[in-house]
PyMOL Python script that loads the backbone (N, CA, C, O; Angstrom):
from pymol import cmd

cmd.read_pdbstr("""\
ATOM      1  N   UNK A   1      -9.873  23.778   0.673  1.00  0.00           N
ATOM      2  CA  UNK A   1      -8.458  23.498   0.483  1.00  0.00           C
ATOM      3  C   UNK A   1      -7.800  24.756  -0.082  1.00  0.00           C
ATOM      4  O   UNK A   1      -8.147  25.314  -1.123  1.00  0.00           O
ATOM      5  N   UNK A   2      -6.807  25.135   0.728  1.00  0.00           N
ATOM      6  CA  UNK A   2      -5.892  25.938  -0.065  1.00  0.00           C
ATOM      7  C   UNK A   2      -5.458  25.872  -1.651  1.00  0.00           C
ATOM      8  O   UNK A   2      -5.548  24.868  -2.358  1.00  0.00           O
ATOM      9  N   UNK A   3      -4.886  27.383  -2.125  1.00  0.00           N
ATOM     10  CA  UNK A   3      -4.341  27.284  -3.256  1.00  0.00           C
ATOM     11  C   UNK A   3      -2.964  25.937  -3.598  1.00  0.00           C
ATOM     12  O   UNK A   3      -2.673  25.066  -4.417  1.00  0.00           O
ATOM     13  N   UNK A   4      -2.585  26.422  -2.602  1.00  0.00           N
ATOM     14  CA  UNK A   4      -1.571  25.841  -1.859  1.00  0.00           C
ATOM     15  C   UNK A   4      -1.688  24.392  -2.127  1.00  0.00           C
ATOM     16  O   UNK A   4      -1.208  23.656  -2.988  1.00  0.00           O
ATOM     17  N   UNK A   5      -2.255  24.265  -1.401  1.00  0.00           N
ATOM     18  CA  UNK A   5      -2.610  22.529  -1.138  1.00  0.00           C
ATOM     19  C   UNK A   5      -2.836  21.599  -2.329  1.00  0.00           C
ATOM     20  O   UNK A   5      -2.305  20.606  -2.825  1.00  0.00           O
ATOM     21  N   UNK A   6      -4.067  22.542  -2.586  1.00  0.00           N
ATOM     22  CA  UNK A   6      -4.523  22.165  -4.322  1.00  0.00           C
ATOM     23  C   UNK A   6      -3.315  21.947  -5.125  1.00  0.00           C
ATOM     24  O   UNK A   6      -3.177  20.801  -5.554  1.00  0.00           O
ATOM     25  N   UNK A   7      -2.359  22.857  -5.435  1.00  0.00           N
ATOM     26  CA  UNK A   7      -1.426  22.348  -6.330  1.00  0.00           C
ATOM     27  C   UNK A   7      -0.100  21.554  -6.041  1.00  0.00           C
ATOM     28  O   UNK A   7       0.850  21.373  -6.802  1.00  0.00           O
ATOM     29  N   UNK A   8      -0.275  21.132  -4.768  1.00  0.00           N
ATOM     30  CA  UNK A   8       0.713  20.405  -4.495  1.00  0.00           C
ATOM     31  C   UNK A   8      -0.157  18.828  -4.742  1.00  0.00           C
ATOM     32  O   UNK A   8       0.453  17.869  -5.214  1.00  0.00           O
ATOM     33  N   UNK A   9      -1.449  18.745  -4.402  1.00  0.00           N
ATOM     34  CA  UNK A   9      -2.011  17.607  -4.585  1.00  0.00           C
ATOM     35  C   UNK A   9      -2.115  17.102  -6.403  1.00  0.00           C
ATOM     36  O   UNK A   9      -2.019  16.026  -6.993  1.00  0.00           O
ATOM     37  N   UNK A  10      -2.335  18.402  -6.779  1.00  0.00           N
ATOM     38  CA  UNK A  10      -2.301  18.244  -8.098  1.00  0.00           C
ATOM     39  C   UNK A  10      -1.044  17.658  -8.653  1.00  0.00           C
ATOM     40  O   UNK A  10      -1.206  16.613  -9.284  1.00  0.00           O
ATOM     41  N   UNK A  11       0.277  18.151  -8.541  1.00  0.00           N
ATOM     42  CA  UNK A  11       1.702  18.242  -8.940  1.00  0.00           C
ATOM     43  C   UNK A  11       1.680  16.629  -8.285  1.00  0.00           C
ATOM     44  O   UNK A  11       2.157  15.878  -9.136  1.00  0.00           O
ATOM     45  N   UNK A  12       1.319  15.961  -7.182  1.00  0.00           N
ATOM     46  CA  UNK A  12       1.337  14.988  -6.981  1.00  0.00           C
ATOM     47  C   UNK A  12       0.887  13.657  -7.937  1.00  0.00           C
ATOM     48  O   UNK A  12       1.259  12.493  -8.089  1.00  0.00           O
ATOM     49  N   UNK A  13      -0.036  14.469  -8.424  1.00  0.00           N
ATOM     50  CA  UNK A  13      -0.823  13.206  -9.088  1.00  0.00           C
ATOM     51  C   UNK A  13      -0.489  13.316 -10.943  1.00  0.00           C
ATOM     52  O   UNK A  13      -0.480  12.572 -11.924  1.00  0.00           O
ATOM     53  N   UNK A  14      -0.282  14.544 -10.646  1.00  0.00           N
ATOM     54  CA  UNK A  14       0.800  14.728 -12.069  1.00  0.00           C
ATOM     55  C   UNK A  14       1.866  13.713 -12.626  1.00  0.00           C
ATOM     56  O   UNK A  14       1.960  13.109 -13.695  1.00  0.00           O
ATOM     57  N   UNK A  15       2.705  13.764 -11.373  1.00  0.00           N
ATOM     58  CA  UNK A  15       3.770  13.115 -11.632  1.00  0.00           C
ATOM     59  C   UNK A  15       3.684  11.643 -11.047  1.00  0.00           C
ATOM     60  O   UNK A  15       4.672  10.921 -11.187  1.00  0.00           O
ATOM     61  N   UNK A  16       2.325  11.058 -10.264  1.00  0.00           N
ATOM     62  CA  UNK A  16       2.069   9.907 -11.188  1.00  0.00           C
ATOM     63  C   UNK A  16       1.338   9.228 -11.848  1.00  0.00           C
ATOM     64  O   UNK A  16       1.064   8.031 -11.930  1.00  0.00           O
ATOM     65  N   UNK A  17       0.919  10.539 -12.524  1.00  0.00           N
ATOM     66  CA  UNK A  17       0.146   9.692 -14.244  1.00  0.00           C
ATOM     67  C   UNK A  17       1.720   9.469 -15.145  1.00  0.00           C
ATOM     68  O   UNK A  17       2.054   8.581 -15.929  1.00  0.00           O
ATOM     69  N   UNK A  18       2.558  10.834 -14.578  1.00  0.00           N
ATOM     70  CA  UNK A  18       3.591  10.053 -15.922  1.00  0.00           C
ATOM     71  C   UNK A  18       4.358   9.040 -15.764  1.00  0.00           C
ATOM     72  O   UNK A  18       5.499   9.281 -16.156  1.00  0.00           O
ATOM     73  N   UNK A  19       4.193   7.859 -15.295  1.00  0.00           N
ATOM     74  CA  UNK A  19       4.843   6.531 -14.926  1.00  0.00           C
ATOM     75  C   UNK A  19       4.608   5.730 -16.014  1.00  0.00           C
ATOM     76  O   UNK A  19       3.573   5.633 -16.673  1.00  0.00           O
ATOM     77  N   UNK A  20       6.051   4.952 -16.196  1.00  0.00           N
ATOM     78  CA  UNK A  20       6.154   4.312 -17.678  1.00  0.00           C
ATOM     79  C   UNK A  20       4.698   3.777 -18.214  1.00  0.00           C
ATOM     80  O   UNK A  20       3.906   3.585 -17.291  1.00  0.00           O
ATOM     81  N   UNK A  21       4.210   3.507 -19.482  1.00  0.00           N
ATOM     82  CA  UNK A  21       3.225   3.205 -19.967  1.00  0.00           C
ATOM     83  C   UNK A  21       3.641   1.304 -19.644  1.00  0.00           C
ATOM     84  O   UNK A  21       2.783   0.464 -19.914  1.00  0.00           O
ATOM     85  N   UNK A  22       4.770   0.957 -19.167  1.00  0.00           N
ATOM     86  CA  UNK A  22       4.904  -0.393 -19.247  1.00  0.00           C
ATOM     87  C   UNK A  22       4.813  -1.142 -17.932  1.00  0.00           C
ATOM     88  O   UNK A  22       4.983  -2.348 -17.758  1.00  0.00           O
ATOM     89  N   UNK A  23       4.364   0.255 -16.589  1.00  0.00           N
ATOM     90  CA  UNK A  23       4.741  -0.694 -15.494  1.00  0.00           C
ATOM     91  C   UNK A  23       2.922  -0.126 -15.343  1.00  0.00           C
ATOM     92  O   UNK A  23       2.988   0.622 -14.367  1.00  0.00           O
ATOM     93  N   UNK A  24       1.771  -0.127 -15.707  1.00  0.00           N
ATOM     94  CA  UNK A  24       0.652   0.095 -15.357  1.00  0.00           C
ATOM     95  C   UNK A  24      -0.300   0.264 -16.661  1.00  0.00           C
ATOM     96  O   UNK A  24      -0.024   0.764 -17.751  1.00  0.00           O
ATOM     97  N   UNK A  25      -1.534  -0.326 -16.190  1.00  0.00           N
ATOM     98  CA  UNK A  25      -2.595  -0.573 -17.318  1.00  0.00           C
ATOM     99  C   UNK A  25      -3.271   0.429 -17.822  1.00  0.00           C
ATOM    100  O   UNK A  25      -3.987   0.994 -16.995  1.00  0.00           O
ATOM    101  N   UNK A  26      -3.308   0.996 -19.259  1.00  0.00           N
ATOM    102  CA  UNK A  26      -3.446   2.117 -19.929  1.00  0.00           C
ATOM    103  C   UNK A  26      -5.036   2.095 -20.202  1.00  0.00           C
ATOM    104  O   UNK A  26      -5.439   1.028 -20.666  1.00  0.00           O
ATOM    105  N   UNK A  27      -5.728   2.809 -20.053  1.00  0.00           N
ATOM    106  CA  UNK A  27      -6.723   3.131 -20.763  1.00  0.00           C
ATOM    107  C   UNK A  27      -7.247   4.393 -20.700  1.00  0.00           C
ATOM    108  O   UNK A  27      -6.745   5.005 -19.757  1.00  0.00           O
ATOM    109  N   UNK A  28      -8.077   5.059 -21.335  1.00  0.00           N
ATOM    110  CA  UNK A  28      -8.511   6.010 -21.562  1.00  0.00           C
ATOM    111  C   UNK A  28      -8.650   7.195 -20.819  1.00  0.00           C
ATOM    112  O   UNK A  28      -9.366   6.806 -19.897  1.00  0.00           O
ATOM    113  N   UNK A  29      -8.410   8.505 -20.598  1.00  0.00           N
ATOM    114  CA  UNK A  29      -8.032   9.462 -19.965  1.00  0.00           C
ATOM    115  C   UNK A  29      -9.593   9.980 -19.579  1.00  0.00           C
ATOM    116  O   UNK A  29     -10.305   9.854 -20.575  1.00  0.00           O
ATOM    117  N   UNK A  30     -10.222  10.446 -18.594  1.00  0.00           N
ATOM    118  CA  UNK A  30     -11.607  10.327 -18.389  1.00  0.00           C
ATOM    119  C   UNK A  30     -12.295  12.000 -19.148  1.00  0.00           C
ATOM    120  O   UNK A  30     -13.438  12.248 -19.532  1.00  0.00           O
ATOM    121  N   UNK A  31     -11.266  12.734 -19.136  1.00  0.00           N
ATOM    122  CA  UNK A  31     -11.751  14.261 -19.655  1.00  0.00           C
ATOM    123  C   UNK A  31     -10.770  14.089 -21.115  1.00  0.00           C
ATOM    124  O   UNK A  31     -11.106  15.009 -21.861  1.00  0.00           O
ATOM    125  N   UNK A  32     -10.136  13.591 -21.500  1.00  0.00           N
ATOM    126  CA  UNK A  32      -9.746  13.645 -23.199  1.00  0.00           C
ATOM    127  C   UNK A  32     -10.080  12.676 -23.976  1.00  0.00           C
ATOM    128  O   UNK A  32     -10.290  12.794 -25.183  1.00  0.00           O
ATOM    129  N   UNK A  33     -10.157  11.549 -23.264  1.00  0.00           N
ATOM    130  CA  UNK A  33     -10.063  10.328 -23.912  1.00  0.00           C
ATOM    131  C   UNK A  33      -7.982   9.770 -24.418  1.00  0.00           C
ATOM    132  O   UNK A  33      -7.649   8.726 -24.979  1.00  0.00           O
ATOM    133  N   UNK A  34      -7.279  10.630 -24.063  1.00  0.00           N
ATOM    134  CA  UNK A  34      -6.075   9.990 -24.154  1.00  0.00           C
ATOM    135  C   UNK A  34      -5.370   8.775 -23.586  1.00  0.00           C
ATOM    136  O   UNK A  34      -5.473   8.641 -22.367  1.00  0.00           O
ATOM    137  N   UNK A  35      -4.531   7.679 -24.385  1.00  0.00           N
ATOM    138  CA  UNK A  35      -4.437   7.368 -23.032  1.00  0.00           C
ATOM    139  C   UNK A  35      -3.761   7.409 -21.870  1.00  0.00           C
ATOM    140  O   UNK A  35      -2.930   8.314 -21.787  1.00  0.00           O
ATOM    141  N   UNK A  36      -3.849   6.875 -21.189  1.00  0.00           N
ATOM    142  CA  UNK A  36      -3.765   7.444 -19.124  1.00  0.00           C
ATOM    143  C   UNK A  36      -3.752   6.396 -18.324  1.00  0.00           C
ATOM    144  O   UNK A  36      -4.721   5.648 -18.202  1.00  0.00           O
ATOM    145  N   UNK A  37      -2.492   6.232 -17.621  1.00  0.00           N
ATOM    146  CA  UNK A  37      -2.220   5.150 -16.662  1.00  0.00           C
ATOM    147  C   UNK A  37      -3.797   4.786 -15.934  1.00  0.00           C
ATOM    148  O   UNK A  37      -4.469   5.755 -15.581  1.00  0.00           O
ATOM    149  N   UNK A  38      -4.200   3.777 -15.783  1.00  0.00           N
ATOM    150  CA  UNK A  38      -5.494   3.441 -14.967  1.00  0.00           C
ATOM    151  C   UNK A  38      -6.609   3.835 -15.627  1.00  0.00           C
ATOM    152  O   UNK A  38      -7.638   3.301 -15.214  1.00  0.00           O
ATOM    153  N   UNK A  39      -6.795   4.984 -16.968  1.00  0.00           N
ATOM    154  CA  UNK A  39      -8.218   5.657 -16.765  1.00  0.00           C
ATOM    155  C   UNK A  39      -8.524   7.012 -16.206  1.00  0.00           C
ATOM    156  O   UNK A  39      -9.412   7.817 -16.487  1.00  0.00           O
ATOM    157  N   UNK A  40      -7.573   7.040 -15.361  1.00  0.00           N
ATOM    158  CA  UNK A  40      -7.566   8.069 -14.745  1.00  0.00           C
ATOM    159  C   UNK A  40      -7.497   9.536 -15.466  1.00  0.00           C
ATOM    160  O   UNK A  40      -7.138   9.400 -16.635  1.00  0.00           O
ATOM    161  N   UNK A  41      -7.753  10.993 -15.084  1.00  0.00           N
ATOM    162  CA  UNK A  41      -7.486  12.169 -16.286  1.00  0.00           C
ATOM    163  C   UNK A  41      -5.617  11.806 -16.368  1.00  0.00           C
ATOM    164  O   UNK A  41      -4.855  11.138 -15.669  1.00  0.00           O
ATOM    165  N   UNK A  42      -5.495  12.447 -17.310  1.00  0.00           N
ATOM    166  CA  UNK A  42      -4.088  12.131 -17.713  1.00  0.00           C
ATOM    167  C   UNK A  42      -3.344  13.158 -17.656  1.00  0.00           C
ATOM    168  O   UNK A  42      -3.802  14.140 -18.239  1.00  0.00           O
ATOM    169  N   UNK A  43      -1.954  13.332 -16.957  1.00  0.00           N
ATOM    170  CA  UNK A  43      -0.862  14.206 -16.481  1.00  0.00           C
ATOM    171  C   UNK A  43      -1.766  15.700 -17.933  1.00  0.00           C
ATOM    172  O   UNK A  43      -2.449  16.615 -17.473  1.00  0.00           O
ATOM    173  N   UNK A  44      -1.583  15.603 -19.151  1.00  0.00           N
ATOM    174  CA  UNK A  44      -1.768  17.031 -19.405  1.00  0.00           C
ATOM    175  C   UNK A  44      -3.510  17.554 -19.284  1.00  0.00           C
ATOM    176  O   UNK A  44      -3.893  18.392 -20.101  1.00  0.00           O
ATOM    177  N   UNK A  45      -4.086  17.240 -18.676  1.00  0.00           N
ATOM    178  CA  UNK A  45      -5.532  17.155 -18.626  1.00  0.00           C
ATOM    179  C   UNK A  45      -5.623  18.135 -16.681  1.00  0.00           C
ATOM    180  O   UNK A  45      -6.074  19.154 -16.158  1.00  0.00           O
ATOM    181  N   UNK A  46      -4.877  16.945 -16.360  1.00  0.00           N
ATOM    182  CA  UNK A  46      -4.589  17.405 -14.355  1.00  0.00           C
ATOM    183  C   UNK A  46      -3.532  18.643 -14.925  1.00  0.00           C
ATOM    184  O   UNK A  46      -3.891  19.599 -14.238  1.00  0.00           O
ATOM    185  N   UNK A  47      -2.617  19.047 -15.659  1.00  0.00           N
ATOM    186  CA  UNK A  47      -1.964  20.302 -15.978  1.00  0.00           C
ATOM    187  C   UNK A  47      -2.826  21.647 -16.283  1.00  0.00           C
ATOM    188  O   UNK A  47      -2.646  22.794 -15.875  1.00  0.00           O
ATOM    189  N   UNK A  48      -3.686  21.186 -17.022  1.00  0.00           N
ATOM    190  CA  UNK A  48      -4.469  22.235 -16.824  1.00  0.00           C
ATOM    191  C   UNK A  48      -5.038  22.808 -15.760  1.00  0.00           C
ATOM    192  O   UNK A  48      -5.099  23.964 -15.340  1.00  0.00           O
ATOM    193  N   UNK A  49      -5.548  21.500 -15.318  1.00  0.00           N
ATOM    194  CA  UNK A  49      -6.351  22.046 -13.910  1.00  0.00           C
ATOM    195  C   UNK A  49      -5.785  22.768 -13.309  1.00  0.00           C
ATOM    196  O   UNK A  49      -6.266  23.778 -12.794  1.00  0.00           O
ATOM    197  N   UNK A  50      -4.262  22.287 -13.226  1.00  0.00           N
ATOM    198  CA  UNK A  50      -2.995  23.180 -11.958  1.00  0.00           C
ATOM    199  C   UNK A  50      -2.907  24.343 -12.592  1.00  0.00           C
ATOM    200  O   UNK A  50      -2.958  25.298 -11.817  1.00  0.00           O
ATOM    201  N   UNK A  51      -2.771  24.674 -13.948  1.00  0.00           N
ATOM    202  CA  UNK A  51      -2.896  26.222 -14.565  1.00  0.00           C
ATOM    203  C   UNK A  51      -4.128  27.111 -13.384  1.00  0.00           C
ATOM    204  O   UNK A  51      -4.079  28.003 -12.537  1.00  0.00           O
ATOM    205  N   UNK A  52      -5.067  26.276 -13.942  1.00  0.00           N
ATOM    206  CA  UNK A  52      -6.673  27.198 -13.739  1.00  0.00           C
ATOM    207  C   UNK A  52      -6.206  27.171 -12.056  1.00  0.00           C
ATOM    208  O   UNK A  52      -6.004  28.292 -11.590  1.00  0.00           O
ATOM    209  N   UNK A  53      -6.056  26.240 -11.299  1.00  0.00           N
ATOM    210  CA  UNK A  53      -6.244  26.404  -9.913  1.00  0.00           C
ATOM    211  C   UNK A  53      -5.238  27.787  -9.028  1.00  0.00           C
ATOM    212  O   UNK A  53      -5.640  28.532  -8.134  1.00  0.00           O
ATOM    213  N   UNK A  54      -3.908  27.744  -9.660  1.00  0.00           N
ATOM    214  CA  UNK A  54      -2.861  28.619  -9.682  1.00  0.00           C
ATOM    215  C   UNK A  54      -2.919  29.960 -10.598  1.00  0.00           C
ATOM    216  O   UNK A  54      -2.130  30.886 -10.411  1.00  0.00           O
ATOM    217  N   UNK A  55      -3.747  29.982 -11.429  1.00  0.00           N
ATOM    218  CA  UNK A  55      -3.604  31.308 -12.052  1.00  0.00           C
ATOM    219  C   UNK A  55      -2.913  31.672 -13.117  1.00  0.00           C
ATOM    220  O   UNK A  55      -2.887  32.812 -13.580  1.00  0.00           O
ATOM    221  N   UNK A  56      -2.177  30.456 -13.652  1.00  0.00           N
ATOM    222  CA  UNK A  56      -1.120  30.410 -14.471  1.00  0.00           C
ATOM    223  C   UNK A  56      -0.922  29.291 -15.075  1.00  0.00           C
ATOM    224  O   UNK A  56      -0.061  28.447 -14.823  1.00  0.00           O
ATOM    225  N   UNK A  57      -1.819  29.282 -15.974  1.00  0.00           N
ATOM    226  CA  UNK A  57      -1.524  27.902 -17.157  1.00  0.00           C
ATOM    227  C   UNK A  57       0.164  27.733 -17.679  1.00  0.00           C
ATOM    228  O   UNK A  57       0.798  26.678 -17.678  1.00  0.00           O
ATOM    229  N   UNK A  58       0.589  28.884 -18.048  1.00  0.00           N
ATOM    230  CA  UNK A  58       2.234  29.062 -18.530  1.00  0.00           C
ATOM    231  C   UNK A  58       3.086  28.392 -17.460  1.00  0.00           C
ATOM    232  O   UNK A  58       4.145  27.903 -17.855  1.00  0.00           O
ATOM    233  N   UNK A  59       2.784  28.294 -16.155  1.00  0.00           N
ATOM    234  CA  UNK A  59       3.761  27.929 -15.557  1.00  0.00           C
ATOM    235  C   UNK A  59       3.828  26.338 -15.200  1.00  0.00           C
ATOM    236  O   UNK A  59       4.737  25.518 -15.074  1.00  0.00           O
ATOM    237  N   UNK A  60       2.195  26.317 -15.085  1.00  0.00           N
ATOM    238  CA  UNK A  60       1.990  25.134 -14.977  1.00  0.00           C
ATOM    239  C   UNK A  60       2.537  23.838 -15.851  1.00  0.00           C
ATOM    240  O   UNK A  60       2.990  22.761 -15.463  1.00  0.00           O
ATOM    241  N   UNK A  61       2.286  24.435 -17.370  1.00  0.00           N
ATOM    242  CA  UNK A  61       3.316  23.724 -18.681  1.00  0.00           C
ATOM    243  C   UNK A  61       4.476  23.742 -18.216  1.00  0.00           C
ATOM    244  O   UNK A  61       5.355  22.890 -18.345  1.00  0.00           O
ATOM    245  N   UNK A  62       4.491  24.333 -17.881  1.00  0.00           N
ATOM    246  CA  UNK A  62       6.799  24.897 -17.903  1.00  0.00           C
ATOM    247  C   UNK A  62       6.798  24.153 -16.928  1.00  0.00           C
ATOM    248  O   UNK A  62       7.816  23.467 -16.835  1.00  0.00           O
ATOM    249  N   UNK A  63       5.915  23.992 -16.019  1.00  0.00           N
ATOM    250  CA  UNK A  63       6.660  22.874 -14.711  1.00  0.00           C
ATOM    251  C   UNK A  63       6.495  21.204 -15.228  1.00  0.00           C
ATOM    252  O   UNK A  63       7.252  20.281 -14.928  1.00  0.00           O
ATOM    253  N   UNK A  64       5.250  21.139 -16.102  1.00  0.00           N
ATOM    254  CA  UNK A  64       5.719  19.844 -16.474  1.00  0.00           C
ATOM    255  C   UNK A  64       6.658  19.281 -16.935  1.00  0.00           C
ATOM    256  O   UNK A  64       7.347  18.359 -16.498  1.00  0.00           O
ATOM    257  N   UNK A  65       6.707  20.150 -18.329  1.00  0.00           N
ATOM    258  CA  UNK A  65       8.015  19.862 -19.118  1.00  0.00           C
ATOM    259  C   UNK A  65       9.107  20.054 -18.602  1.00  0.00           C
ATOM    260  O   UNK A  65      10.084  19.905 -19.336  1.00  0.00           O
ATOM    261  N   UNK A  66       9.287  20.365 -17.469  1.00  0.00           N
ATOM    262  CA  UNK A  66      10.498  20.803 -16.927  1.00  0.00           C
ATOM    263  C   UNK A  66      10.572  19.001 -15.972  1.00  0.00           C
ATOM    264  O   UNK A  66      11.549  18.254 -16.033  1.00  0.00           O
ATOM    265  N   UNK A  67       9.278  18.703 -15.182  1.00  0.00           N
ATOM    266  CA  UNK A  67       9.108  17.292 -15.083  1.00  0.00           C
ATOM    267  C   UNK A  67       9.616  16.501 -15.870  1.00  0.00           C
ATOM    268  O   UNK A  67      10.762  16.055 -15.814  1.00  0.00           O
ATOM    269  N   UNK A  68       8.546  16.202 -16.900  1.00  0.00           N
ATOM    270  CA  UNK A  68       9.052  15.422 -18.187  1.00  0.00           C
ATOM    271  C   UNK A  68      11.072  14.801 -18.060  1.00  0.00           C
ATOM    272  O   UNK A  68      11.738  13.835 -17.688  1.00  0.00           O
ATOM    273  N   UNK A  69      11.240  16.238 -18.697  1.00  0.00           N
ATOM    274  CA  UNK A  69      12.770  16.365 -18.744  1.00  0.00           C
ATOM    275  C   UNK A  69      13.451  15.301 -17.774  1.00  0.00           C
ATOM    276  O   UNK A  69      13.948  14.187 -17.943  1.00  0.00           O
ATOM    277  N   UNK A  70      13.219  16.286 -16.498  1.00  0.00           N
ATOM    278  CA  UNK A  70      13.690  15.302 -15.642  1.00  0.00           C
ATOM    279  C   UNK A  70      13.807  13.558 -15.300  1.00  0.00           C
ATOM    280  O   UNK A  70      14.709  12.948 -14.725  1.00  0.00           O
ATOM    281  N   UNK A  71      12.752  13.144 -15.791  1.00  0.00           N
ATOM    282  CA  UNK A  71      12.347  11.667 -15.693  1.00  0.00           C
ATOM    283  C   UNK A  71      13.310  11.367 -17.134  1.00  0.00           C
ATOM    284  O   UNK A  71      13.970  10.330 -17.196  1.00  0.00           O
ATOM    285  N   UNK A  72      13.316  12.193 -18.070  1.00  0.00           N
ATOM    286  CA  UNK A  72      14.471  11.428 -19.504  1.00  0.00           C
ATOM    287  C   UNK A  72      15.656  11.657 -18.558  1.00  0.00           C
ATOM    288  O   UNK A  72      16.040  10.559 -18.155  1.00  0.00           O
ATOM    289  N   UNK A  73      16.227  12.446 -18.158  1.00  0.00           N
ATOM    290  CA  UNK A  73      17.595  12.665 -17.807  1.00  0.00           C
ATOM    291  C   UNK A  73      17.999  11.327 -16.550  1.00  0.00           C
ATOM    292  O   UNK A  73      18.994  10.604 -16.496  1.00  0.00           O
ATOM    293  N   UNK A  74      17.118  11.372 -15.895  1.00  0.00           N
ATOM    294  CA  UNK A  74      17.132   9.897 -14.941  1.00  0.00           C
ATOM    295  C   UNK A  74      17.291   8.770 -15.723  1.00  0.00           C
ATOM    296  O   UNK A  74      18.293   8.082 -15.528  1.00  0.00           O
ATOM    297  N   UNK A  75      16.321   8.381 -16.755  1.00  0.00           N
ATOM    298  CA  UNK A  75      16.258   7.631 -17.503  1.00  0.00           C
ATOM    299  C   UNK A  75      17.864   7.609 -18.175  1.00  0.00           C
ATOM    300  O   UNK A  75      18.240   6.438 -18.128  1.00  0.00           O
ATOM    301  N   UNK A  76      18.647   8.251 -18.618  1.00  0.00           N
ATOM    302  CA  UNK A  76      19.699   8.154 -19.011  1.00  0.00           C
ATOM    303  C   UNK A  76      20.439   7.857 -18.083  1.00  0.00           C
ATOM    304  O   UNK A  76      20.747   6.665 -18.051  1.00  0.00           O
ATOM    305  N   UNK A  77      20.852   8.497 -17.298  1.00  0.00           N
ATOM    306  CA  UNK A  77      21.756   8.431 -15.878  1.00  0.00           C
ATOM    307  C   UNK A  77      21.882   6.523 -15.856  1.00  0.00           C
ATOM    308  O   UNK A  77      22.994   6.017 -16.007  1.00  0.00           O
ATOM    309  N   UNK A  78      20.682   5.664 -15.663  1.00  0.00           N
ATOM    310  CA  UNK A  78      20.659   5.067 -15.111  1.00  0.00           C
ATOM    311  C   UNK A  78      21.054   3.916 -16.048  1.00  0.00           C
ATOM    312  O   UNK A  78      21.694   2.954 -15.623  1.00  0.00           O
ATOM    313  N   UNK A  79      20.700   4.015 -17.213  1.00  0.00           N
ATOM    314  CA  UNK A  79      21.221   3.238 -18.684  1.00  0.00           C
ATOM    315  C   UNK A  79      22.478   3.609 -18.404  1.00  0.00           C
ATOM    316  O   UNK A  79      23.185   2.606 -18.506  1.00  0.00           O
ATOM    317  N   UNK A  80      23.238   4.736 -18.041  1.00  0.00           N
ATOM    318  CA  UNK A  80      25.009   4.724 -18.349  1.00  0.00           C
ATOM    319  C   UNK A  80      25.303   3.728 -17.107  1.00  0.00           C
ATOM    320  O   UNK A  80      25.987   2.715 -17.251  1.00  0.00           O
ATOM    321  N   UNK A  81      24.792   4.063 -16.024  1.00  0.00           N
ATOM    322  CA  UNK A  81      25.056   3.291 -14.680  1.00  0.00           C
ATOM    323  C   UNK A  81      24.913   1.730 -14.724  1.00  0.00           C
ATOM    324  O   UNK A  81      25.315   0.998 -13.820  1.00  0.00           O
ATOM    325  N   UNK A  82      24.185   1.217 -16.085  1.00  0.00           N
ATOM    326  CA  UNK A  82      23.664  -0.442 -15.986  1.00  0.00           C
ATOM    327  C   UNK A  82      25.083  -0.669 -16.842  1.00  0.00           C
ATOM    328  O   UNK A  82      25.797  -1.587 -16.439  1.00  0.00           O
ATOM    329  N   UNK A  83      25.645   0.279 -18.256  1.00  0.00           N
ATOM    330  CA  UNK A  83      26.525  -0.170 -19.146  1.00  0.00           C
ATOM    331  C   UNK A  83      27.549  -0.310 -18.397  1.00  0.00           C
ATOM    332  O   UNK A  83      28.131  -1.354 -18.691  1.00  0.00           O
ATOM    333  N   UNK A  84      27.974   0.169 -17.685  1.00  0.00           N
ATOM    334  CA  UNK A  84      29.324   0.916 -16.199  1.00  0.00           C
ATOM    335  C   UNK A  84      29.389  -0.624 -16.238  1.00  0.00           C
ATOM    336  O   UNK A  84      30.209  -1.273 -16.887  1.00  0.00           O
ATOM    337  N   UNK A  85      28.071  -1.289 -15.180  1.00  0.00           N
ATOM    338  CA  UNK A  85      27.910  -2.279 -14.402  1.00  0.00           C
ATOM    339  C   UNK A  85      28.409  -3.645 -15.163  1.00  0.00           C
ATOM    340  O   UNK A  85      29.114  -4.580 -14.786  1.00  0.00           O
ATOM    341  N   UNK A  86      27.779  -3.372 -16.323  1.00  0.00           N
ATOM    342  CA  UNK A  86      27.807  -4.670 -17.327  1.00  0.00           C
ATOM    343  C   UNK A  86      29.207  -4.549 -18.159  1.00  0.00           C
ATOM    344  O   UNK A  86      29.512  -5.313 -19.075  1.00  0.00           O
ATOM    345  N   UNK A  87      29.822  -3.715 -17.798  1.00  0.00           N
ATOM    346  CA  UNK A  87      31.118  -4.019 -18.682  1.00  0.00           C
ATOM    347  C   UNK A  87      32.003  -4.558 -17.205  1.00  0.00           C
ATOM    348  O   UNK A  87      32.663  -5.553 -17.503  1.00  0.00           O
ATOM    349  N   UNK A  88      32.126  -4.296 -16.207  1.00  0.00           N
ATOM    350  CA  UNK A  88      33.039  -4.202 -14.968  1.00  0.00           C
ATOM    351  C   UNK A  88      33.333  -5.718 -14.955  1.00  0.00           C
ATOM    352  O   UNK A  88      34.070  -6.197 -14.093  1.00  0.00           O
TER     353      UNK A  88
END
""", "prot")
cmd.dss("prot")
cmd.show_as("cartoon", "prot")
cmd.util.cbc("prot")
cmd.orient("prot")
């Protein structure tokens, strides 16, 4: 598999370990022990990997958190969009 490939599969599965802790069953992260949607390794565990596989742990962080972010800012968006709804 490509570099390539690898971190797109990775970035895939990244973003879904980080799915609410309330819509999937938590247990233990298989390389930290954190916990981790399913059991499964857990979004900063698969971050590393995408560092080591890419060459660049720094970016790899910066793309999560830059993830992360994104999923709060949705998360807001969509709370103003329910208050909108519920006052109308």
């Amino acid at each position: 598999m490509s570099s390539h490939a690898r971190a797109i599969s990775l970035m895939k599965k990244i973003m879904y370990q980080c799915r609410p802790e309330a819509t999937t069953t938590m247990a233990q992260c298989r390389a930290c022990r954190a916990p981790s949607p399913g059991g499964m390794e857990c979004a900063r565990c698969l971050t590393e990997e995408l560092g080591g596989a890419i060459g660049n742990r720094g970016a790899a962080l910066r793309w999560l958190d830059s993830f992360l972010k994104v999923q709060q800012d949705e998360q807001q968006v969509f709370r103003c969009a329910h208050r909108v709804d519920a006052s109308a």
